[in-house]
MMTF fields as JSON, N, C-alpha, C and O atoms, coordinates in Angstrom:
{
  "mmtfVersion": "1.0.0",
  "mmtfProducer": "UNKNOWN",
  "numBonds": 251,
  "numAtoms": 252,
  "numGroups": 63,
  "numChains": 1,
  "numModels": 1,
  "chainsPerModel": [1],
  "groupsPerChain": [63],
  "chainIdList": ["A"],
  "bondAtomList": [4, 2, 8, 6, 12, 10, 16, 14, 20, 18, 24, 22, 28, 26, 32, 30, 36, 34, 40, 38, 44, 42, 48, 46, 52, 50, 56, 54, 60, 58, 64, 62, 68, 66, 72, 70, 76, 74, 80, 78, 84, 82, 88, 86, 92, 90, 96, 94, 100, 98, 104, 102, 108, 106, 112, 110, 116, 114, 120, 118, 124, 122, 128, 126, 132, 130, 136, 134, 140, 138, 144, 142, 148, 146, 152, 150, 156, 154, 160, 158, 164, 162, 168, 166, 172, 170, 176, 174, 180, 178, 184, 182, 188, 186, 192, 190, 196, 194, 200, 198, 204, 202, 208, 206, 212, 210, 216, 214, 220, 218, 224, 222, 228, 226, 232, 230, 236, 234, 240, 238, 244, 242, 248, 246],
  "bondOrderList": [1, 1, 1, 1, 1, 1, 1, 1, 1, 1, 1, 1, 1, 1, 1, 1, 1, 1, 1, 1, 1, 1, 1, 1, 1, 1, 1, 1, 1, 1, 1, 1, 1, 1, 1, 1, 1, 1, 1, 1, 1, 1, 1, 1, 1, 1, 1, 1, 1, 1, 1, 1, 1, 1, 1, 1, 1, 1, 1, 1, 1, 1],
  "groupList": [{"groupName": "UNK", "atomNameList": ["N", "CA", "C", "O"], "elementList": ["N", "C", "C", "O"], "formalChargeList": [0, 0, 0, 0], "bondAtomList": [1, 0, 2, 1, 3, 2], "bondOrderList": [1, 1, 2], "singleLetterCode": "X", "chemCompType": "L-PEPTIDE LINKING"}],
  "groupTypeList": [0, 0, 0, 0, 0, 0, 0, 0, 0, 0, 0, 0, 0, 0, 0, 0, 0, 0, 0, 0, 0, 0, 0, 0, 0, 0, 0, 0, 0, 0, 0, 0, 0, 0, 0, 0, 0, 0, 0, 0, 0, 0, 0, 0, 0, 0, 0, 0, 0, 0, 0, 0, 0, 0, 0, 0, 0, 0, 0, 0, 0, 0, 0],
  "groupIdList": [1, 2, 3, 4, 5, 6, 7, 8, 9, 10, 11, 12, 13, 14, 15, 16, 17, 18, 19, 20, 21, 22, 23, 24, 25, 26, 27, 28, 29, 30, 31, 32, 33, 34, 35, 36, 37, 38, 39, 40, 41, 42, 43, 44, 45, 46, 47, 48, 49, 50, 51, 52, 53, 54, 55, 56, 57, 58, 59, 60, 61, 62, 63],
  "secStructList": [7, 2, 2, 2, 2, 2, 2, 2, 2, 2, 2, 6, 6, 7, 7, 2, 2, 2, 2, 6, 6, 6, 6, 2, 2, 2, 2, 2, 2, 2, 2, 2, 2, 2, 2, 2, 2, 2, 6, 6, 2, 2, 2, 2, 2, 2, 2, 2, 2, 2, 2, 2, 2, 2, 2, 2, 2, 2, 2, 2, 2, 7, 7],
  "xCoordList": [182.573, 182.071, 182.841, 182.194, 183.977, 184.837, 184.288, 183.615, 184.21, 183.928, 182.645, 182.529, 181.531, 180.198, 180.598, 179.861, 181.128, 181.324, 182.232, 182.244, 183.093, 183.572, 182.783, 182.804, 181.979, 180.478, 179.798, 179.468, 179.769, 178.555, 179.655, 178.761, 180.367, 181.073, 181.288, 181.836, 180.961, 181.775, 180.02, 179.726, 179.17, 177.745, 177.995, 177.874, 178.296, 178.132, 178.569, 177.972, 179.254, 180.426, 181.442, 181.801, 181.79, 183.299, 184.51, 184.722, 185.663, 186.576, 186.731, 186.107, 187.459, 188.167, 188.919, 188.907, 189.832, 190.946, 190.595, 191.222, 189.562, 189.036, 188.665, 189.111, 187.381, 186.505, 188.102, 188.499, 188.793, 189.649, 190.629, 191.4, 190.546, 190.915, 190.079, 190.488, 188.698, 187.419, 187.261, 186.893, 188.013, 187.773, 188.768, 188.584, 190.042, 191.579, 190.941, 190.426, 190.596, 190.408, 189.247, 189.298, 188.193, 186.914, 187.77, 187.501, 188.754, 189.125, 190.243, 190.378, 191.019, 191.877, 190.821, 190.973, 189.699, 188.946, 188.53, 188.67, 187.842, 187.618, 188.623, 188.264, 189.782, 191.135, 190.58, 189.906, 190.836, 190.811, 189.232, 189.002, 188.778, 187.152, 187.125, 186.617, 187.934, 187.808, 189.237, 189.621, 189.846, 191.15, 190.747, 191.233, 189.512, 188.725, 188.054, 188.087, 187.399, 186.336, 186.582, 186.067, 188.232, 189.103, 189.25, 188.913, 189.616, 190.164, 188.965, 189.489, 187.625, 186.709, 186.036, 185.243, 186.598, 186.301, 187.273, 186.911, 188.435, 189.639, 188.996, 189.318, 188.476, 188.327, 186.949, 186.967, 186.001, 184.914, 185.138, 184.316, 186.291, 186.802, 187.649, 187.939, 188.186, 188.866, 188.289, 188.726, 187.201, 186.607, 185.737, 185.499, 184.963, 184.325, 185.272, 184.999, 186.407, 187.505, 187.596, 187.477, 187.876, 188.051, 186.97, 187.27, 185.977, 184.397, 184.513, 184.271, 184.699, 185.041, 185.964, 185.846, 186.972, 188.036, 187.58, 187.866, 186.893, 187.013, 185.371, 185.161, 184.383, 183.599, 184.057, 183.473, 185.131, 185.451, 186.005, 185.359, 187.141, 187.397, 187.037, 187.427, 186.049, 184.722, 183.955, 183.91, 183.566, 183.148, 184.135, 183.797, 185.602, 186.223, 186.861, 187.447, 186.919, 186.974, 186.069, 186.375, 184.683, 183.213, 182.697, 181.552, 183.228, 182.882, 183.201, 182.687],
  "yCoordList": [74.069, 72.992, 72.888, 72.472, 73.167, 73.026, 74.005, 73.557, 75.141, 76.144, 75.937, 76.119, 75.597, 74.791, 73.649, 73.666, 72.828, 71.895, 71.805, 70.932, 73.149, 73.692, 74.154, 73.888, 75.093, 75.905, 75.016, 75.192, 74.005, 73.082, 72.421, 71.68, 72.144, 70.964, 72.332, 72.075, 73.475, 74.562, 74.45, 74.292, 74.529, 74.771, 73.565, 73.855, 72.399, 71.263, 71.468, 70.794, 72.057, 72.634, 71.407, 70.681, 71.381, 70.723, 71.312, 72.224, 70.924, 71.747, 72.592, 72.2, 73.633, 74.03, 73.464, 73.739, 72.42, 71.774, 70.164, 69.389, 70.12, 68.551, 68.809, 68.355, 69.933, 70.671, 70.809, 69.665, 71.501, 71.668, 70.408, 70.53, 69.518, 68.164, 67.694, 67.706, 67.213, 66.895, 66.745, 65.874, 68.862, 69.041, 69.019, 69.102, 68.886, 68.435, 67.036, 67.277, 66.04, 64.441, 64.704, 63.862, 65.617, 66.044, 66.132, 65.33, 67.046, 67.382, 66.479, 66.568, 65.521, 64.543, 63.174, 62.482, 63.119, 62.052, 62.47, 61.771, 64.206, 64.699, 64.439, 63.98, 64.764, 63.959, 63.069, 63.064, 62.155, 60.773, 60.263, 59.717, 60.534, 60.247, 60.955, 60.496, 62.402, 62.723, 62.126, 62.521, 61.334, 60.61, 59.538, 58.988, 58.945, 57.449, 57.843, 57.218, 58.894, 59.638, 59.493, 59.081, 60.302, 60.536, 58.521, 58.212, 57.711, 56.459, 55.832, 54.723, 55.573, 55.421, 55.736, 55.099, 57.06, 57.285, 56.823, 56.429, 56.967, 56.577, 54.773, 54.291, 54.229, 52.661, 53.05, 52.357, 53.543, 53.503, 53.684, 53.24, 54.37, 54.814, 53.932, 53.92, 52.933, 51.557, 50.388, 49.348, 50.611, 49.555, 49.368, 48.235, 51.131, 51.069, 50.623, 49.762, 51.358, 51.422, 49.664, 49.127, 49.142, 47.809, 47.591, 46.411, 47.58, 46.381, 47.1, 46.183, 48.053, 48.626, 48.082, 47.901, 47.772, 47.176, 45.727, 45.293, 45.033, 43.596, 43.459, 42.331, 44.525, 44.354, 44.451, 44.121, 44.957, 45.677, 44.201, 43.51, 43.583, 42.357, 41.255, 40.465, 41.348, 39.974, 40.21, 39.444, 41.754, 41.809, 41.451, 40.75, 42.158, 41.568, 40.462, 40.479, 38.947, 37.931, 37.483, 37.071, 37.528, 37.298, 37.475, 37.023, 38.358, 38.9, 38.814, 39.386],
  "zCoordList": [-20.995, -20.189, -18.874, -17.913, -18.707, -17.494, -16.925, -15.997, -16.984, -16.025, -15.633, -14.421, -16.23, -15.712, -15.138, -14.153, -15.055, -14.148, -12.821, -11.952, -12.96, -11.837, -10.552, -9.35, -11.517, -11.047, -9.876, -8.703, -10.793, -10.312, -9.428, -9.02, -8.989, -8.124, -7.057, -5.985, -7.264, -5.677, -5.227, -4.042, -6.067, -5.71, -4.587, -3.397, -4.926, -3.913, -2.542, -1.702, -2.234, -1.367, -1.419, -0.492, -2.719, -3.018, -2.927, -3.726, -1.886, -2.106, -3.443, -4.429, -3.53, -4.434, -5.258, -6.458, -4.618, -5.309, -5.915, -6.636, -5.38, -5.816, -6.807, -7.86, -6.638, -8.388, -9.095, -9.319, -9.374, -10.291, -10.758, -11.71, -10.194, -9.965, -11.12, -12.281, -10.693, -11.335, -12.828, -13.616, -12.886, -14.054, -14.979, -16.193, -14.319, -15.319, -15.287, -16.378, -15.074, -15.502, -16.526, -17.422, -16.692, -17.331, -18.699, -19.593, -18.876, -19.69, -20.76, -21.98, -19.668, -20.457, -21.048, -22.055, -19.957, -20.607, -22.295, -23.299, -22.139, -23.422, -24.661, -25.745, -24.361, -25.3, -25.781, -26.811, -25.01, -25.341, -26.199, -27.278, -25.603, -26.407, -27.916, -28.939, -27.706, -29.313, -29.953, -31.054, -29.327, -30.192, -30.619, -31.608, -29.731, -30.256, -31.328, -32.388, -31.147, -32.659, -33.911, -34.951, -33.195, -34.843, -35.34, -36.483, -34.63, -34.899, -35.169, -35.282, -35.395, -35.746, -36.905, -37.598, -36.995, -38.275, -39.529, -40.638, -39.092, -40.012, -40.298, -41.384, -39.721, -39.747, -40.269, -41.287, -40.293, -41.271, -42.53, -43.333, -42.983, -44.209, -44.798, -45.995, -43.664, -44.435, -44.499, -44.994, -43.933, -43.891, -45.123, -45.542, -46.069, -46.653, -47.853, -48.689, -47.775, -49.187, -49.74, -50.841, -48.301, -48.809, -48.901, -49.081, -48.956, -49.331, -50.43, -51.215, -51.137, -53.014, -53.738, -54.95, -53.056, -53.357, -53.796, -54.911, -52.917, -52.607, -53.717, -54.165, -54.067, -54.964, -56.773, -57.805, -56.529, -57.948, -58.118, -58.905, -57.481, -57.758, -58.205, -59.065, -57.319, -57.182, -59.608, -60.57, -59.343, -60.523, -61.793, -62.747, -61.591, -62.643, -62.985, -64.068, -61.963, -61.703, -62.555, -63.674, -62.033, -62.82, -63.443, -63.452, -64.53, -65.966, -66.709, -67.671]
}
């Protein structure tokens, strides 16, 4: 994807150094968006654990 978006920012007649600019921020944003991914998912998985948790309870309270 960087090198296509390099591509495409010289097609513009974008400096050289801005495109490579462009595409080091392209690439730390990518970080970060797949570090939110990972942390999203970890919280879907605690979120489900506890509603099992908090049902198993509810049932052996009530039975």
């Amino acid at each position: 994807m960087a090198g296509q978006l390099e591509a495409a920012l010289r097609e513009t007649s974008c400096p050289s150094d801005v495109a490579r600019g462009a595409v080091e921020e392209v690439a730390a944003m990518e970080v970060r968006v797949d570090r939110i991914v990972r942390d999203v998912r970890l919280l879907k998985w605690m979120t489900v654990l506890t509603t099992v948790l908090i049902i198993v309870e509810l049932v052996m309270v009530f039975s």
